[in-house]
C-alpha positions as semicolon CSV with decimal commas, in nm:
position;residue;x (nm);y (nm);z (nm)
1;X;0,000;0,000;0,000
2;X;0,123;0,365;-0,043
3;X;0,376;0,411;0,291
4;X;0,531;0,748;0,318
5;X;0,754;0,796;0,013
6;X;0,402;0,726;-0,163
7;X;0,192;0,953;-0,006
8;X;0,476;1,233;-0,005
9;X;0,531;1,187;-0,405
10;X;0,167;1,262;-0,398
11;X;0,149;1,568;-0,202
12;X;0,431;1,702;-0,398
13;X;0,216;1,608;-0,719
14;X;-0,088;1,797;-0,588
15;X;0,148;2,102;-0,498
16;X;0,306;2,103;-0,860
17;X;-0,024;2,077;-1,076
18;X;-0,266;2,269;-0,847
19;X;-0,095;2,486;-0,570
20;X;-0,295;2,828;-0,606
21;X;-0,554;2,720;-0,810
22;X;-0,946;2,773;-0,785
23;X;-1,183;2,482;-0,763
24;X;-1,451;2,531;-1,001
25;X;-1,628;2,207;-0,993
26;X;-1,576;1,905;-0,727
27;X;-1,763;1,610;-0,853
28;X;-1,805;1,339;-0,550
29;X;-1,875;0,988;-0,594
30;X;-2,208;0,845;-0,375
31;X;-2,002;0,618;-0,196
32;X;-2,069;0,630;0,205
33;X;-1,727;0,383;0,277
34;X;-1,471;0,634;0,083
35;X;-1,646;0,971;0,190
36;X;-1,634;0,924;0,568
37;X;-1,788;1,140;0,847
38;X;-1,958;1,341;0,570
39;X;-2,199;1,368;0,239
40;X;-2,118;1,424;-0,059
41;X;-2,287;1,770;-0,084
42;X;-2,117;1,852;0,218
43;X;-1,770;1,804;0,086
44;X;-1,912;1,960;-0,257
45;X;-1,963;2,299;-0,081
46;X;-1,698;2,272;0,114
47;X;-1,458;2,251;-0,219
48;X;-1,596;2,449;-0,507
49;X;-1,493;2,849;-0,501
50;X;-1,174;2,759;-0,247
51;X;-0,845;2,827;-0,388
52;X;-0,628;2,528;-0,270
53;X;-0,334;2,662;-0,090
54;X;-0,093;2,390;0,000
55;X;-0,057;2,035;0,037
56;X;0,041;1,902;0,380
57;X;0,121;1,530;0,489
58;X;0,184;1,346;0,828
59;X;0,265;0,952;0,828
60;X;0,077;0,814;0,562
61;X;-0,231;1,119;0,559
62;X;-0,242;1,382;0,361
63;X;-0,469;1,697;0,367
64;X;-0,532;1,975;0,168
65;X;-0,528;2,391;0,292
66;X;-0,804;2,572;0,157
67;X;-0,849;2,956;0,136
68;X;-1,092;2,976;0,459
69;X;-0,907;3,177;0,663
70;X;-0,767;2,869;0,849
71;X;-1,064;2,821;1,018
72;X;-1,152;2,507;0,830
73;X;-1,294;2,307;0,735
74;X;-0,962;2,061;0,563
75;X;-1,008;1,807;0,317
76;X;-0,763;1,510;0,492
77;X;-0,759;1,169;0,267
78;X;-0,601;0,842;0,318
79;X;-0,478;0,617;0,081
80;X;-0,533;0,292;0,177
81;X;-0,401;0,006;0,020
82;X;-0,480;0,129;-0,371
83;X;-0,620;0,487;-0,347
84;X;-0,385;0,774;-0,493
85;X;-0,352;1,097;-0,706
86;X;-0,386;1,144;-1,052
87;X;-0,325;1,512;-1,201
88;X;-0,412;1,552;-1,558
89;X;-0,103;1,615;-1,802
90;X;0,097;1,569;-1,492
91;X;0,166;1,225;-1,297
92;X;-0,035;0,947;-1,111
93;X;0,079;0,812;-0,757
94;X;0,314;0,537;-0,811
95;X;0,377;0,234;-0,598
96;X;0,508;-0,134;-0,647
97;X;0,194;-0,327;-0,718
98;X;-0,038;-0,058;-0,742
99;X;-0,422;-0,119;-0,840
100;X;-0,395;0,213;-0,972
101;X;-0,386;0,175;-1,330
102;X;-0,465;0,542;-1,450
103;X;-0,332;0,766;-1,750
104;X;-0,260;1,102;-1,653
105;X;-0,339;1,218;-2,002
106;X;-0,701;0,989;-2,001
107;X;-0,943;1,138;-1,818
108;X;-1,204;1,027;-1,642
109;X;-0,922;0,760;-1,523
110;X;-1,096;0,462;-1,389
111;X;-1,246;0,460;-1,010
112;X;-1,273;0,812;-0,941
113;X;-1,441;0,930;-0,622
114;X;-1,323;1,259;-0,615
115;X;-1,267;1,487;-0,928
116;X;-1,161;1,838;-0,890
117;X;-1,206;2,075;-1,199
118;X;-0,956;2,367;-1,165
119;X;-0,906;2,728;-1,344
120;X;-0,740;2,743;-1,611
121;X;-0,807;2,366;-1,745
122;X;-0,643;2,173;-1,466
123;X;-0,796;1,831;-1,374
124;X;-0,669;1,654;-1,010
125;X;-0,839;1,309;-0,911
126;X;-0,871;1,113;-0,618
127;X;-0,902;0,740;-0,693
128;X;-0,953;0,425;-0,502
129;X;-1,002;0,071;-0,692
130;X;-1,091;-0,118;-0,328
131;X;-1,212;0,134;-0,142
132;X;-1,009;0,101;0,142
133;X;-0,940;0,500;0,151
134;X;-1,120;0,741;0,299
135;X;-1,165;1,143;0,276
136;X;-1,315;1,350;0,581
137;X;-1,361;1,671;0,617
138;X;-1,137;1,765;0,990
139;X;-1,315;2,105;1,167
140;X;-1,174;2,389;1,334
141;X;-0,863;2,589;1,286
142;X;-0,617;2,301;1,373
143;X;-0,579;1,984;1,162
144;X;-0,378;1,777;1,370
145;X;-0,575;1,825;1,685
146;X;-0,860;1,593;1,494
147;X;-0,911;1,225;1,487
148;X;-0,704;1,084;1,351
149;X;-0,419;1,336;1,308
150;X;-0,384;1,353;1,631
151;X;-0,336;0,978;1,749
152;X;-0,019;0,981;1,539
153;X;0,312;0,940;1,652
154;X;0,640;1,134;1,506
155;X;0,665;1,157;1,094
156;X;0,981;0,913;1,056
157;X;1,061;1,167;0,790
158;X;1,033;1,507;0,949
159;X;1,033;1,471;1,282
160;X;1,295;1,142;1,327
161;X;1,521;1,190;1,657
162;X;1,846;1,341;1,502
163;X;2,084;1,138;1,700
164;X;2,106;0,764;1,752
165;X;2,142;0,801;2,135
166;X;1,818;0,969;2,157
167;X;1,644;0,761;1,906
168;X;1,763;0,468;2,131
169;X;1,584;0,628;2,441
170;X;1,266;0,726;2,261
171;X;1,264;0,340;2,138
172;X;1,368;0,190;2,503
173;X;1,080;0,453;2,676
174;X;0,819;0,325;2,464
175;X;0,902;-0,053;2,521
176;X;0,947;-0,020;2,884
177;X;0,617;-0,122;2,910
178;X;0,604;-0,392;2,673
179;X;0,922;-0,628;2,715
180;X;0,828;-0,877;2,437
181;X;0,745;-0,632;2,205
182;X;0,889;-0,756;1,852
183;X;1,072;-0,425;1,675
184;X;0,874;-0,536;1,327
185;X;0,528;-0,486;1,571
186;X;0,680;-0,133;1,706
187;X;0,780;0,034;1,388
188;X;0,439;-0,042;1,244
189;X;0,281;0,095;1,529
190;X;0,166;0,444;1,374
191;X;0,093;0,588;1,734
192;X;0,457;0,530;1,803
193;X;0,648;0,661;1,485
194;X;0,341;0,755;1,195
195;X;0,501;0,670;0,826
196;X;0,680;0,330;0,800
197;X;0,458;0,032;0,654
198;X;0,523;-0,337;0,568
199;X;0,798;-0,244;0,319
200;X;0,963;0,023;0,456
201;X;0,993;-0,181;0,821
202;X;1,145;-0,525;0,610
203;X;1,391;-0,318;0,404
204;X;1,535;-0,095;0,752
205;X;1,550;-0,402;0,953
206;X;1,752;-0,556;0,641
207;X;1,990;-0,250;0,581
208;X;2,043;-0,258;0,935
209;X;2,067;-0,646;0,979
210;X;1,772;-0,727;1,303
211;X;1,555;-1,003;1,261
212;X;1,173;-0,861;1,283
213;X;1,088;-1,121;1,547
214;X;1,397;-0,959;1,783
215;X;1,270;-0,774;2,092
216;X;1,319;-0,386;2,093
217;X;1,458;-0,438;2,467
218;X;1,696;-0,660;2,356
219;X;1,874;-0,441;2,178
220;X;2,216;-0,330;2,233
221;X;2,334;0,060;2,126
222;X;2,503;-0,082;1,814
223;X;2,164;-0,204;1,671
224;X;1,965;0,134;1,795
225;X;2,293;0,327;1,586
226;X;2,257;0,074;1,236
227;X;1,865;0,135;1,274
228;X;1,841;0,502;1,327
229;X;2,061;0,548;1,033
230;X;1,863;0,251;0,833
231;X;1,574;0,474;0,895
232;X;1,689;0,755;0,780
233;X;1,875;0,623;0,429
234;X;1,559;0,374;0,323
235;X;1,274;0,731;0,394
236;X;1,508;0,976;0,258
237;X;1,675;0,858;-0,076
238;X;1,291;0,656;-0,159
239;X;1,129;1,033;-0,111
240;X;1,412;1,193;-0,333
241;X;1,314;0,997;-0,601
242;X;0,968;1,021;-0,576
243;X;0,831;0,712;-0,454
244;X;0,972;0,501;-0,807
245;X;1,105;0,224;-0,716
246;X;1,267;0,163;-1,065
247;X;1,530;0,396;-0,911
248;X;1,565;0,180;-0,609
249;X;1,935;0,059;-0,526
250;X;1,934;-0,308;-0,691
251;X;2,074;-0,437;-0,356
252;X;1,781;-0,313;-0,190
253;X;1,525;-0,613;-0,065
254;X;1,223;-0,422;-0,215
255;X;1,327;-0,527;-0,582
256;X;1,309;-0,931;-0,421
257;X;1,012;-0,932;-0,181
258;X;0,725;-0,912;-0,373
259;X;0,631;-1,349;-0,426
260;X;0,337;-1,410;-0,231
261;X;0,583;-1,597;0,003
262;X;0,730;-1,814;-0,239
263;X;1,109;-1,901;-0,184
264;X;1,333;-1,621;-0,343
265;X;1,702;-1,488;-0,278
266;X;1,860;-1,121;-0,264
267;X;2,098;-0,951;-0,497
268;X;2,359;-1,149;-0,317
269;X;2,133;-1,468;-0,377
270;X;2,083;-1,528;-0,014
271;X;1,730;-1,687;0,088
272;X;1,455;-1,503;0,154
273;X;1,213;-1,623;0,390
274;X;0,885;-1,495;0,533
275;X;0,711;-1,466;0,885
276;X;0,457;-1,321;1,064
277;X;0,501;-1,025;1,269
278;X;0,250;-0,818;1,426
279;X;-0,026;-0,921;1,135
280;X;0,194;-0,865;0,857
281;X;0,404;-1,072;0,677
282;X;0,749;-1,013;0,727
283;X;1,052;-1,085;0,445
284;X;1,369;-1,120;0,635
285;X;1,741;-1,295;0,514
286;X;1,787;-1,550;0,770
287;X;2,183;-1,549;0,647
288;X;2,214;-1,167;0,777
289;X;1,956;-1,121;1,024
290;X;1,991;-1,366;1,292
291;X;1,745;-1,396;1,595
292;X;1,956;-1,316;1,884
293;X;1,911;-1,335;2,255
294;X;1,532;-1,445;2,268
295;X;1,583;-1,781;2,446
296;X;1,532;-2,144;2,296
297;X;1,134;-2,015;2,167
298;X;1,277;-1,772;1,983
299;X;1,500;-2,021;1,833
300;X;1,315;-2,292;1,786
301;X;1,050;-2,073;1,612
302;X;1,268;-1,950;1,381
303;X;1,370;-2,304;1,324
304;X;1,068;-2,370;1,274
305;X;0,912;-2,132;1,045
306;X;1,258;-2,217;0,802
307;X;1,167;-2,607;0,769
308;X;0,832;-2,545;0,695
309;X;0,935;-2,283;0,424
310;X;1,154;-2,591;0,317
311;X;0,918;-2,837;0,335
312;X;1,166;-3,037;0,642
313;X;1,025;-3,317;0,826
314;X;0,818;-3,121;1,082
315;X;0,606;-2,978;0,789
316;X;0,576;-3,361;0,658
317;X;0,463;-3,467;0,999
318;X;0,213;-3,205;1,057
319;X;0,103;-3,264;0,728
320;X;0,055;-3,695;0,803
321;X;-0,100;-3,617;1,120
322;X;-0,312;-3,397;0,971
323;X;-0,410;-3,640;0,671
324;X;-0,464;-3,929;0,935
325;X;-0,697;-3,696;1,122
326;X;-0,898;-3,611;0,830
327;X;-0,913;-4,021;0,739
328;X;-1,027;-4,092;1,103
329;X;-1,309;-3,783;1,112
330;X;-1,472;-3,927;0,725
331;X;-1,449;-4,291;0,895
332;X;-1,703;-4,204;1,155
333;X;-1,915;-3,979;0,929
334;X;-1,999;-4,288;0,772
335;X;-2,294;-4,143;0,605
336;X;-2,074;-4,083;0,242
337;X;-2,208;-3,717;0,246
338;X;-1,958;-3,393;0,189
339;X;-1,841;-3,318;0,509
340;X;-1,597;-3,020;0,608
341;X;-1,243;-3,228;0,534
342;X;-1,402;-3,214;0,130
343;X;-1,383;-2,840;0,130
344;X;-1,068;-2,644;0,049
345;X;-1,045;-2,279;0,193
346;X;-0,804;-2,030;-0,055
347;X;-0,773;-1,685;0,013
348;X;-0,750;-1,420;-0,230
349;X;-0,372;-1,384;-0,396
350;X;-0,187;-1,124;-0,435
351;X;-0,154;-0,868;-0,166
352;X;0,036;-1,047;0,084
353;X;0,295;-0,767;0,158
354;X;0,038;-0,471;0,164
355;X;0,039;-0,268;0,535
356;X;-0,302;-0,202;0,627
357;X;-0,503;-0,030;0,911
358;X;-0,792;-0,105;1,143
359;X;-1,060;-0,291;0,907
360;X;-0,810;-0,359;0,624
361;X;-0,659;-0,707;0,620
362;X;-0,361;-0,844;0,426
363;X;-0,414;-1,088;0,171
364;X;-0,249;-1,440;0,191
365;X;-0,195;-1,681;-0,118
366;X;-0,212;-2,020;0,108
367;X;-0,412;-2,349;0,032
368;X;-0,519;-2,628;0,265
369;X;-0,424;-2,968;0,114
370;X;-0,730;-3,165;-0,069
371;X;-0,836;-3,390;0,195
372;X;-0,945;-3,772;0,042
373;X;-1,300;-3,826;0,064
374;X;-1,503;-4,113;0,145
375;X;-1,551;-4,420;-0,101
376;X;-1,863;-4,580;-0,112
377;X;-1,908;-4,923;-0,196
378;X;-2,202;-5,125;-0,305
379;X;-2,400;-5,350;-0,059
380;X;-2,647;-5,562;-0,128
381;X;-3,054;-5,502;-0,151
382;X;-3,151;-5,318;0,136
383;X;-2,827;-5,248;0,358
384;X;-2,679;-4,912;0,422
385;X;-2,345;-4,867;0,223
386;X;-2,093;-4,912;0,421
387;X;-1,760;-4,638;0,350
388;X;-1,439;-4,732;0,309
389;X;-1,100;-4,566;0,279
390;X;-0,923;-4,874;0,137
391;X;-0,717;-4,807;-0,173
392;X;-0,747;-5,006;-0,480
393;X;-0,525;-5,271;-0,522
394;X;-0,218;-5,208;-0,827
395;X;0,001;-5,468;-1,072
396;X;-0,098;-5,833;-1,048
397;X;-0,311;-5,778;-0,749
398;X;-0,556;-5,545;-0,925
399;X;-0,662;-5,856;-1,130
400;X;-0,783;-6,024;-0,873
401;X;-1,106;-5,999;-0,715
402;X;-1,122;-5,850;-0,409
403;X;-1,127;-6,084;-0,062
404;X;-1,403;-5,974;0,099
405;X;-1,642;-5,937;-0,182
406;X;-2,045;-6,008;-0,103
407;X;-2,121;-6,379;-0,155
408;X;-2,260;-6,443;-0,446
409;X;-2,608;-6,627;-0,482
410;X;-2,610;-6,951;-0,641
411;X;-2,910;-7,023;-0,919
412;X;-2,979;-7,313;-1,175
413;X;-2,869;-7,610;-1,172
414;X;-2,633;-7,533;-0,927
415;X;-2,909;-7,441;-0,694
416;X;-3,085;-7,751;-0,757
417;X;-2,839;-7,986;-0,729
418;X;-2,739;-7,828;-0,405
419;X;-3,109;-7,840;-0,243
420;X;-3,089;-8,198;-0,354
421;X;-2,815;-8,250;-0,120
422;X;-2,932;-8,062;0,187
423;X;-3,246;-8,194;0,195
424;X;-3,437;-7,915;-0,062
425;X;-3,243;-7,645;0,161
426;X;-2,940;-7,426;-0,045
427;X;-2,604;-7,550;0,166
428;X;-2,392;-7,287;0,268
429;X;-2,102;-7,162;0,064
430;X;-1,750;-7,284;0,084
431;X;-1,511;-7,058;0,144
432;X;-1,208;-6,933;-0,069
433;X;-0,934;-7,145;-0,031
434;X;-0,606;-6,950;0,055
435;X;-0,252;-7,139;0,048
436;X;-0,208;-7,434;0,278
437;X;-0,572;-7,527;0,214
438;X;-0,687;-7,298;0,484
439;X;-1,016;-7,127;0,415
440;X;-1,015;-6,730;0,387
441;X;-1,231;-6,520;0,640
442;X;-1,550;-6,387;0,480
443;X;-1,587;-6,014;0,457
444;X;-1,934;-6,070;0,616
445;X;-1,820;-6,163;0,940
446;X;-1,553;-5,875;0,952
447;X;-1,811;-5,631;0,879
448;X;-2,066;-5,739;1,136
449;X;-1,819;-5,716;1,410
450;X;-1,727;-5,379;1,269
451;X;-2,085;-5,303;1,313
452;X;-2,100;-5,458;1,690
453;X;-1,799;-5,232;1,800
454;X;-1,991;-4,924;1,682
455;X;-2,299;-5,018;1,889
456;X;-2,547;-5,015;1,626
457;X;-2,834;-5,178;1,601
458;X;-2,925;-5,470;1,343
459;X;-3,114;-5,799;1,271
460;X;-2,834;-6,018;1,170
461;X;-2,475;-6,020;1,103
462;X;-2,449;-5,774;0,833
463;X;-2,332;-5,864;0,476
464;X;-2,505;-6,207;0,531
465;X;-2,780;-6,314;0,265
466;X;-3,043;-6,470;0,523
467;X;-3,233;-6,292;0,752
468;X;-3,032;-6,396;1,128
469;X;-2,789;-6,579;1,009
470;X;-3,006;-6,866;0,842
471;X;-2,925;-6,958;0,516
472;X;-3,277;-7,050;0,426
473;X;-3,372;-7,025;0,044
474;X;-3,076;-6,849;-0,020
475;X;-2,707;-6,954;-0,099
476;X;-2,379;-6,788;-0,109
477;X;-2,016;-6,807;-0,249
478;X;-1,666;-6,666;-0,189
479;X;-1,634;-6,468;-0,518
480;X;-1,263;-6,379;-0,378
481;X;-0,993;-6,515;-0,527
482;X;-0,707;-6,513;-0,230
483;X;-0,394;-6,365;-0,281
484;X;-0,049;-6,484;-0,245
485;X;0,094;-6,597;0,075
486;X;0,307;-6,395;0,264
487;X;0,083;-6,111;0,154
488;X;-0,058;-5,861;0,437
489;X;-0,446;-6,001;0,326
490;X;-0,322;-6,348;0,357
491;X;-0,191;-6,293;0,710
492;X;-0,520;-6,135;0,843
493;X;-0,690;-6,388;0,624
494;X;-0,490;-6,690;0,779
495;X;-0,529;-6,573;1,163
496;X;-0,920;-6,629;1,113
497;X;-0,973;-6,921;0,925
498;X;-1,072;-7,163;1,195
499;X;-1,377;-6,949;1,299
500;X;-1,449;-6,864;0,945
501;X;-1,467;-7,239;0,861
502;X;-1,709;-7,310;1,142
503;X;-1,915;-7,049;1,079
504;X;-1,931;-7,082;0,707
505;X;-2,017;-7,456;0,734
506;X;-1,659;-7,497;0,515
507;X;-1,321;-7,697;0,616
508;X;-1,064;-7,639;0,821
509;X;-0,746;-7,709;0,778
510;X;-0,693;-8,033;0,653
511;X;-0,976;-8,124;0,498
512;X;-1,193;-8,187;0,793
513;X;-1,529;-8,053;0,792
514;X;-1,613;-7,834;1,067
515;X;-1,976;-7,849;1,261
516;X;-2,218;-7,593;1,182
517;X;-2,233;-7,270;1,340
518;X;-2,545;-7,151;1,585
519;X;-2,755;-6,875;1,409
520;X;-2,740;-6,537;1,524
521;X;-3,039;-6,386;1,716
522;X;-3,322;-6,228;1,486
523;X;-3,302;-5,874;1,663
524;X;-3,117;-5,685;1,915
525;X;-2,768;-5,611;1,904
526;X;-2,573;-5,804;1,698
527;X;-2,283;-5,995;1,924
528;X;-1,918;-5,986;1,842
């Protein structure tokens, strides 16, 4: 957003296209969030027939001095993150990123709320894409004893303590009070020192090599010195050339800073990394500025904050956990509807470097990872689908069918010769053979005690294809083809096969045919 080289560029542009000129005609935009504390007919009358005098600025406010006999009222108006001047034939306010995209020589330019028409053919504009600014109209015959003038601390440009020494004391009286105060947090702190923003603050704490996150108590007279002077070196030489940043030293972090908090290097091609720092986000050169004297937190934050910029093993493991916790949460949904670990949150790119006050908010480019949803799969005629988060098998084991697959009903001849055997009743199906000649567990038994631990309530085992457990009218077989042994499904698959060969009516090991299994009860809850 425009910081004070911006805003001072501008007030020099309003003095050089329209110091001592009449208003003829103010045209003011209906728009109650940019014209603040005011109407638009009031600032109207206030403007036309006033000859505007000078241009004054403090911090990042600007106001203009009217021919009222300084009694006021004055026109004050605040940039915000993309308002600024245009002056016909002139210039336009220029800042890195700007939303400002206005001709000087086209006029209307685009998102006007405030359009002066001068003597003698001069056009000035106020414009504000976002409408973060504001103008107000500030009574009585003193400016800066109005809100919010007067809440502001010392310009960093005109007022800045001339020495280091007393710089240092004005810094260590104001943090008395406030021990962990980080010095990113206090030179943003407009009631302290009105002027420096997000860019200004990372490239002074560069030039004079403090980490943002370092404590202003902690620091010695040799940092207070390389600050002061930081101060005064980044404010002046970026006002003396007006704010354009094309004539920026190229060792300068500004020209490097500006990647939504992607990895990038210096002119020397040191990394850059990014943290937070009193609600902005801070670019800092871990290779120059070093976090001293805060303690192990201090260190192992920093730590910190540079593996997950690298992607280290603490960012893997918060991302696992995270992924497992997501798995866990869809597992008990259980109902295969979107819940909150299917949504993905983004924020709106771009601005993640702009300085902002009160209501404004800085813009981050970060995305949550996709979190896997539930599968679904198929059950059979009138039982609840039942989800699942297990992946599909690859290579030679995709071929086969799966394990636990539904029995399949028998019918024809098969049927009949079956009945025929029983008695007229279907016999129960055999289960899968595995390796060894040991039968395979069927999935229906897994999934009924799956069912049992969660507490729910049900008339038979489920996955079965007779009401209770009887096989009545009905027959099934393993469709599931068992894979190799020494396989993980093979293992689970081998420590059950005993009670799935009893309760199947199959063989055990060895041939031997196993006695018959009771039913299950009809209703209540099914038993594990």
């Amino acid at each position: 957003m425009p910081e004070l080289p911006e805003v001072e560029a501008a007030r020099g542009l309003v003095e050089l296209g329209c110091k001592g000129k009449t208003i003829l005609v103010a045209r003011v935009a209906d728009d109650e969030k940019v014209i603040n504390g005011c109407t638009p007919d009031e600032l109207r009358k206030a403007l036309e027939g006033r000859t505007l005098l000078r241009a004054h600025r403090k911090g990042k406010y600007m106001w203009l001095e009217l021919d009222n006999g300084g009694k006021g009222p004055w026109v004050m108006l605040h940039f915000g993150m993309t308002g600024g001047i245009v002056v016909k034939g002139v210039g336009v306010t220029k800042y890195k990123r700007a939303h400002l995209e206005s001709d000087p020589e086209s006029w209307p330019p685009r998102f006007t709320k405030l359009e002066l028409e001068l003597q003698g053919g001069g056009r000035l504009a106020y414009v504000d894409s976002r409408r973060f600014g504001r103008i107000k109209l500030l009574p009585g015959p003193d400016p800066l004893a109005c809100e919010p003038l007067c809440r502001l601390g010392w310009d960093v440009l005109l007022q800045l303590p001339p020495t280091a020494a007393q710089f240092g004391q004005v810094v260590r009286e104001r943090v008395v009070r406030a021990p962990s105060l980080r010095i990113k947090a206090l030179l943003l702190d407009q009631e302290f020192c009105s002027g420096i923003g997000n860019w200004v603050a990372d490239e002074v704490l560069y030039q004079a090599r403090i980490h943002p996150e370092q404590t202003a108590t902690s620091l010695d007279d040799g940092s207070m010195a390389a600050l002061h002077a930081a101060i005064r070196e980044v404010v002046g030489l970026a006002v003396r050339v007006e704010a354009d940043s094309d004539r920026f030293p190229r060792d300068w972090l500004f020209h490097y800073r500006w990647t939504n908090k992607k990895a990038s290097q210096d002119a020397s091609g040191r990394a850059i990394h990014f943290v937070t720092v009193g609600s902005r986000t801070s670019a800092f050169v871990p290779a120059v500025q070093q976090l001293k004297g805060s303690g192990a937190a201090g260190r192992a934050k920093a730590a910190a904050a540079k593996e997950a910029e690298e992607g280290g093993p603490a960012a893997k493991r918060k991302r696992t956990a995270k992924k497992k916790a997501t798995a866990e949460e869809e597992e008990e949904d259980g109902d295969g509807r979107e819940t909150s670990a299917d949504c993905r949150d983004s924020d709106e790119g771009g601005d993640d470097v702009d300085d902002v006050d009160e209501e404004e908010e800085e813009d981050d480019d970060e995305e949550e990872e996709e979190a896997p949803t539930a599968k679904r799969r198929k059950a059979p005629a009138g039982k609840a689908a039942v989800p699942t988060t297990a992946r599909a098998p690859r290579g030679k084991a995709a071929s086969a069918k799966p394990l636990a697959a539904a029995a399949k009903p028998v019918r024809g001849k098969a049927a009949a010769a079956a009945g025929a055997v029983s008695g007229g009743k279907p016999a129960a199906a055999k289960p899968a053979r595995i390796a060894g000649g040991r039968a395979a567990r069927p999935a229906a038994k897994e999934e009924s005690e799956d069912e049992a631990e969660a507490g729910g309530e049900a008339d038979g085992e489920a996955g079965t294809v007779a009401e209770g457990g009887d096989a009545q009218g009905k027959k099934g077989k393993a469709s599931a083809k068992p894979k190799q042994a020494g396989s993980q499904r093979a293992t689970r698959a081998k420590a059950g096969t005993t009670i799935a060969a009893v309760e199947s009516g199959g063989h055990a090991a060895g041939g031997q045919k196993a006695a018959p299994a009771a039913p299950a009860p009809r209703k209540g809850r099914a038993k594990k």
